[in-house]
C-alpha positions as CSV (number, residue, x, y, z in Angstrom):
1,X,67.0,71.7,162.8
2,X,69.7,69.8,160.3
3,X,66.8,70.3,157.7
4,X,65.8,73.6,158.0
5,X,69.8,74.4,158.0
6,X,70.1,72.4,154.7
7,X,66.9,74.4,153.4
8,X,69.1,77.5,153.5
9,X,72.0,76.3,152.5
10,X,70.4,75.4,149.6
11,X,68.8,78.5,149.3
12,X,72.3,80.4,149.6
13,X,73.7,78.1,146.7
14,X,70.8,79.1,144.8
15,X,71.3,82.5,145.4
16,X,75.0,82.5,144.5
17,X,74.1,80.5,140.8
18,X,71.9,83.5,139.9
19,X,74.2,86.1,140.7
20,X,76.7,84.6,138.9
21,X,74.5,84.0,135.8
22,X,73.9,87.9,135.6
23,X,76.8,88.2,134.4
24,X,77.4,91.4,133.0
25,X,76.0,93.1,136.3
26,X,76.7,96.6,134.8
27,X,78.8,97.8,131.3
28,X,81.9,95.8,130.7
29,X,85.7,97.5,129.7
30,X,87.7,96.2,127.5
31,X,91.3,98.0,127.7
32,X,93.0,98.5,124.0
33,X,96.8,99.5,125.3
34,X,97.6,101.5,121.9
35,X,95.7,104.6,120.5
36,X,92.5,104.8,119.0
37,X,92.1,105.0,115.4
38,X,94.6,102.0,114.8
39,X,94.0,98.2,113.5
40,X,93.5,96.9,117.1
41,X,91.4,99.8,118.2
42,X,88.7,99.1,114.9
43,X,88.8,95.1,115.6
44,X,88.3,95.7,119.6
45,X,85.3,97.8,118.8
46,X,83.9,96.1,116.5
47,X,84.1,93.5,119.0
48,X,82.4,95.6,121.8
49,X,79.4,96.1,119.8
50,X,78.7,92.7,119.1
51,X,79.1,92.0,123.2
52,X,77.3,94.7,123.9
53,X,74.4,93.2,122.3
54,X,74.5,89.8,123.6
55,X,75.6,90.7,127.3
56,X,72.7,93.7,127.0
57,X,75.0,95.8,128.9
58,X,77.2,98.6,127.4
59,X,80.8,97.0,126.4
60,X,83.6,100.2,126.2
61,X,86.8,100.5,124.7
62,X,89.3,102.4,127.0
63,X,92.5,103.4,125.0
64,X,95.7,103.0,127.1
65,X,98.8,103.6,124.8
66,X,102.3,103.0,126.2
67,X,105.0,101.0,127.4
68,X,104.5,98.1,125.1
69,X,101.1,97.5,126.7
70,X,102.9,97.4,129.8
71,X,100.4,100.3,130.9
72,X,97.2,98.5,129.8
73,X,99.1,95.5,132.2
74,X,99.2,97.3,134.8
75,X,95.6,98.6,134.8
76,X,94.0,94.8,134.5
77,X,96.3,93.6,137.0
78,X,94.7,95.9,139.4
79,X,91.0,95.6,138.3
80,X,88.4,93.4,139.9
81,X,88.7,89.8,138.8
82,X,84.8,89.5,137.9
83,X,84.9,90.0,134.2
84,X,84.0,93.8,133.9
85,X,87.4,94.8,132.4
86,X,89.0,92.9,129.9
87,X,92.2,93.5,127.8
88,X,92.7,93.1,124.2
89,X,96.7,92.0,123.9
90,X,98.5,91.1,120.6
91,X,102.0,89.6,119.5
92,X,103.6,92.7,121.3
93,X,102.7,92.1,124.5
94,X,104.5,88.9,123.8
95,X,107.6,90.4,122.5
96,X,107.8,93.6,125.1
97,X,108.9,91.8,127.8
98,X,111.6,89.9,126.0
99,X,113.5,92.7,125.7
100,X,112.5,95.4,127.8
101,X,111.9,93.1,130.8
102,X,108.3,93.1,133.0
103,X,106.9,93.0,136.1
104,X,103.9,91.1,134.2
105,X,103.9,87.5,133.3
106,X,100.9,87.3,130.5
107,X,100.2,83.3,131.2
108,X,100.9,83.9,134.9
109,X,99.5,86.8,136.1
110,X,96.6,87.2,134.0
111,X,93.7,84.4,132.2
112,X,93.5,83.9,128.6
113,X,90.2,84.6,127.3
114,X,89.8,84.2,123.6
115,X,92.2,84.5,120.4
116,X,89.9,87.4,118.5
117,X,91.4,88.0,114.9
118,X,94.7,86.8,113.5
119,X,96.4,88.5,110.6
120,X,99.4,88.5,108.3
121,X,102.2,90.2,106.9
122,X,103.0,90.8,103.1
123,X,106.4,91.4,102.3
124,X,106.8,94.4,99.8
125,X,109.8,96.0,97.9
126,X,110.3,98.9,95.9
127,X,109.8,98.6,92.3
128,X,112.6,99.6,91.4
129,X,114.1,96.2,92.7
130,X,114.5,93.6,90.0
131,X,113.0,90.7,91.5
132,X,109.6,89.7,90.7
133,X,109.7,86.7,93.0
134,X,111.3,85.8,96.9
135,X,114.0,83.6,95.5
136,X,115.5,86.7,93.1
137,X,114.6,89.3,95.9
138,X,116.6,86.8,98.2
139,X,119.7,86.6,95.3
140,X,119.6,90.1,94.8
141,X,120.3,90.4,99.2
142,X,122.7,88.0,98.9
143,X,124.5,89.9,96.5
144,X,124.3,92.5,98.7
145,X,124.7,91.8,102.0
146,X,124.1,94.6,104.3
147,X,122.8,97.3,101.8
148,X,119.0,96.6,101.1
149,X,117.3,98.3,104.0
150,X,113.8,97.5,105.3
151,X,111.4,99.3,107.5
152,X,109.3,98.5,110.7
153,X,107.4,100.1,113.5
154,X,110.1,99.7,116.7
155,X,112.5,97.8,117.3
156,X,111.5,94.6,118.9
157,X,107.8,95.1,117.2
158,X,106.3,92.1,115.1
159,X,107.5,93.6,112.2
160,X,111.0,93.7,112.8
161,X,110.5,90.3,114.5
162,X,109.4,88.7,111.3
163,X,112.2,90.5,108.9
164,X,114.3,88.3,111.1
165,X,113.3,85.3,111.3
166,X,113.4,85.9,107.2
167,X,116.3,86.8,107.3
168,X,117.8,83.9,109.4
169,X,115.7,81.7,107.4
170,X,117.2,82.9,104.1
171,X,120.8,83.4,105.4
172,X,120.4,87.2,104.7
173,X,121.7,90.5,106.0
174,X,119.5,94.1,105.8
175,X,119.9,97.2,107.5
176,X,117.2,97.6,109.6
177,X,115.2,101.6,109.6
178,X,113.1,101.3,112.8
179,X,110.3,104.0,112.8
180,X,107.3,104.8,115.1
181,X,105.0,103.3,113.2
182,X,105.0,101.4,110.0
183,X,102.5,103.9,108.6
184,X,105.2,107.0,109.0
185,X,107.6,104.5,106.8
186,X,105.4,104.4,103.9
187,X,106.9,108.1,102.0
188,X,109.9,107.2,102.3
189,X,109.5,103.3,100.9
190,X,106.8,104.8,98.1
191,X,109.9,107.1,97.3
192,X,112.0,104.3,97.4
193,X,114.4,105.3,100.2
194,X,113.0,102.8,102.0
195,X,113.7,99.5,99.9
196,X,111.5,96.9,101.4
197,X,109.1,95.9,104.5
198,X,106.7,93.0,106.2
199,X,103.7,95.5,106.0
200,X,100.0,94.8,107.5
201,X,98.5,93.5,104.6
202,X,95.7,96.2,105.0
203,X,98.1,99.5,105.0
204,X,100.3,98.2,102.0
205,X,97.0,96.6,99.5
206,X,96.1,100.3,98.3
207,X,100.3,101.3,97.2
208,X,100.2,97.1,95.6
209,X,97.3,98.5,93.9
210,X,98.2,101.2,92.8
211,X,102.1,99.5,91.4
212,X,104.2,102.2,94.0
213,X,105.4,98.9,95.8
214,X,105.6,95.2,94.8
215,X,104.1,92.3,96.8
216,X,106.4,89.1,96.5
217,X,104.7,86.9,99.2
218,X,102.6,86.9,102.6
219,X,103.5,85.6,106.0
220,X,100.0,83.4,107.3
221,X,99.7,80.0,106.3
222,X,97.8,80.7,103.9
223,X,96.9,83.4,101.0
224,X,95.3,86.1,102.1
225,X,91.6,86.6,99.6
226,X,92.6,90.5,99.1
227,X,95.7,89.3,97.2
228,X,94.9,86.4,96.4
229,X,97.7,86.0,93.3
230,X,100.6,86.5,96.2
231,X,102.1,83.6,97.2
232,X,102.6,82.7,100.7
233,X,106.5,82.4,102.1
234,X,106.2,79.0,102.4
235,X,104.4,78.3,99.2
236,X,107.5,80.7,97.6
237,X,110.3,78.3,99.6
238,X,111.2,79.8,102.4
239,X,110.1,77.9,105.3
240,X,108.4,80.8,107.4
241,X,104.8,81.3,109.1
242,X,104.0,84.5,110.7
243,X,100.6,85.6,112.0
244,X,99.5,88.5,113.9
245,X,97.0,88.1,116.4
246,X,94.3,89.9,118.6
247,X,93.1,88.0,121.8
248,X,91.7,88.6,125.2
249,X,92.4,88.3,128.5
250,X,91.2,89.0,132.1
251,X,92.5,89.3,135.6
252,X,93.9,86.2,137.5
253,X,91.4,84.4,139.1
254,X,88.6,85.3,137.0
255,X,86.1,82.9,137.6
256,X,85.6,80.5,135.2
257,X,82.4,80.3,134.3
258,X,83.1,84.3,133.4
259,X,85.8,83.2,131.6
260,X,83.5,80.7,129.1
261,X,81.3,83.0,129.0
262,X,82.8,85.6,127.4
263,X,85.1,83.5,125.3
264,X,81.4,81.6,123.9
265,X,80.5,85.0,123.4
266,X,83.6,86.3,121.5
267,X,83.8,83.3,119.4
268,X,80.1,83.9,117.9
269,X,80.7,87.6,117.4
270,X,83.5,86.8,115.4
271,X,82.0,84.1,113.4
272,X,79.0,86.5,112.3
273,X,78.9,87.0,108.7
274,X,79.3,91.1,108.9
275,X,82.3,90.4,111.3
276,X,84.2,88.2,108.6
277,X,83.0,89.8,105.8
278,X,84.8,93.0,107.5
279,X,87.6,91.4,108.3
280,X,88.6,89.6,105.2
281,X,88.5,93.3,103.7
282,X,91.3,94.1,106.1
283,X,93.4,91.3,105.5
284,X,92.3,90.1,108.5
285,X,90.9,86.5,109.7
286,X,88.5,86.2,112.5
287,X,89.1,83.5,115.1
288,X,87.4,83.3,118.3
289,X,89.3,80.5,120.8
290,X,89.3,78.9,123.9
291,X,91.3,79.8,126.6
292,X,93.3,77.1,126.5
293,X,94.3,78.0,122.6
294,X,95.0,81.5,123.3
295,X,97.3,80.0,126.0
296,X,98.8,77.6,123.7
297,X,99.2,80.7,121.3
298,X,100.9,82.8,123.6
299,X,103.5,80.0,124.5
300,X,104.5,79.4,121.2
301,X,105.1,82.7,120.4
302,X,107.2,83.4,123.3
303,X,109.2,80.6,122.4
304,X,109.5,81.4,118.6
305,X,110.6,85.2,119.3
306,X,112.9,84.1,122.3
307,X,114.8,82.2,120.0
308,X,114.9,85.0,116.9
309,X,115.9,87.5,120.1
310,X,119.0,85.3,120.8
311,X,120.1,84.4,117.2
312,X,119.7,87.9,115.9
313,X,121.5,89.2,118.7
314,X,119.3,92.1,119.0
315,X,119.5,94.7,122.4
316,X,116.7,97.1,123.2
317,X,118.4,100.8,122.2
């Protein structure tokens, strides 16, 4: 009797390992919390496809604007912990919650997946600014303090988090111009009303191009290939690194084997040639972690923009 009891639990452990190894059991959904059509939106499908392929099941995007990503939060907090929905997040689901406050805890209440893409700033002016370097643009603020103005996409957005931490960096004061989005700012910087930015290096490359605005430096640790002749902060003298980032996560309590899964499967869609090659012609720079770096990721920047938050002084309006 003991045997035959063994024989099936054996047979019941068995059973369990194959159900879990068919893994994707129907199409996956990856939740993209801002519209379609934008930087995160492309990457996220790009993404998709790739999965799609090696899962064999159908990988979709479901766009969730709002709240800060707060909404997309709220719909993976909710979903089935088995790996069928998924949520791309980014520095602003970081940030949000710093400010605004949250019912979510991204470390806590959810399971880092994989870091997907990170990507940099490049910090443009007018033309009609004298400088032609970050130590005169940074003379020509401090002999003005408080009358250069500079754009972002929100208040409390990567953008704006970034123009301060130059700014405290450089012992400099701007007027900050929050609008909607970064790409509703570039008429009135083109027309120079707008005197300077930390624009995705994607949206800006075509007005650099083209001379309408003037790249002095870029925020990764590194140049960026697509302008490859701009310094980075650092290499300019100011002590700064600033990278965007893309990464996944799931529900809490996602198993983990679903978990490595997907992050092994992430990290070789992003290390394809067509993947890079894309990216690289965005600015972009494709990563593809484990869990535990996306963690490490996510606590850093918390920390880093905690700190700017309280030495900036800056209030949610």
């Amino acid at each position: 009797m003991r045997s035959g009891w063994t024989f099936v639990a054996l047979l019941a452990l068995a059973a369990g390992g194959a159900a879990q190894a068919a893994y994707p059991e129907r199409p996956v959904r990856i939740i993209v919390p801002l519209a379609a059509g934008g930087g995160m939106d492309s990457v996220t499908r790009a993404l998709a496809q790739k999965l799609s392929d090696t899962f064999g099941q159908t990988v979709v995007v479901d766009n969730r604007p709002g709240a800060g990503s707060q909404l997309g939060l709220d719909i993976l907090s909710s979903a089935a912990p088995d790996g069928h929905t998924l949520m791309m997040v980014s520095a602003t689901t970081v940030i949000h919650p710093l400010l605004y406050g949250s019912r979510h805890d991204v470390l806590r209440d959810f399971t880092p997946v994989s870091q997907i893409t990170q990507q940099g700033y490049a910090l443009v002016i007018h033309p009609s600014i004298p400088a032609k370097s970050v130590s005169e643009f940074v003379a020509y603020l401090k002999g003005r303090p408080g009358k250069v103005n500079y754009a972002s996409s929100g208040i409390g957005s990567p953008i704006h988090m970034t123009t301060e931490l130059f700014q405290i960096a450089t012992g400099t004061k701007m007027v900050h111009i929050p609008f909607k989005g970064l790409g509703a700012a570039y008429t009135d910087m083109v027309a120079g009303r707008i005197e300077s930015a930390f624009a995705t290096v994607i949206s800006s490359q075509p007005h650099i191009v083209a001379g309408r605005l003037r790249a002095l430096a870029v925020t990764p640790p590194k140049r960026v290939p697509v302008l490859a002749d701009v310094p980075t902060l650092t290499e300019a003298g100011v002590p700064v690194t600033v990278v965007n980032w893309y990464g996944l996560i799931a529900p809490r309590a996602t198993p983990q084997p679903i978990v490595s899964q997907v992050s092994t499967a992430a990290a070789k869609a992003m290390q394809s040639p067509e993947m890079a090659k894309r990216l690289t012609g965005d600015g972009s720079e494709a990563v593809g972690s484990t869990p535990k770096e996306l963690a490490a990721r996510v606590k850093a920047e918390r920390e880093q923009w905690a700190k700017v938050i309280k030495h900036a002084g800056i209030r949610p309006k």
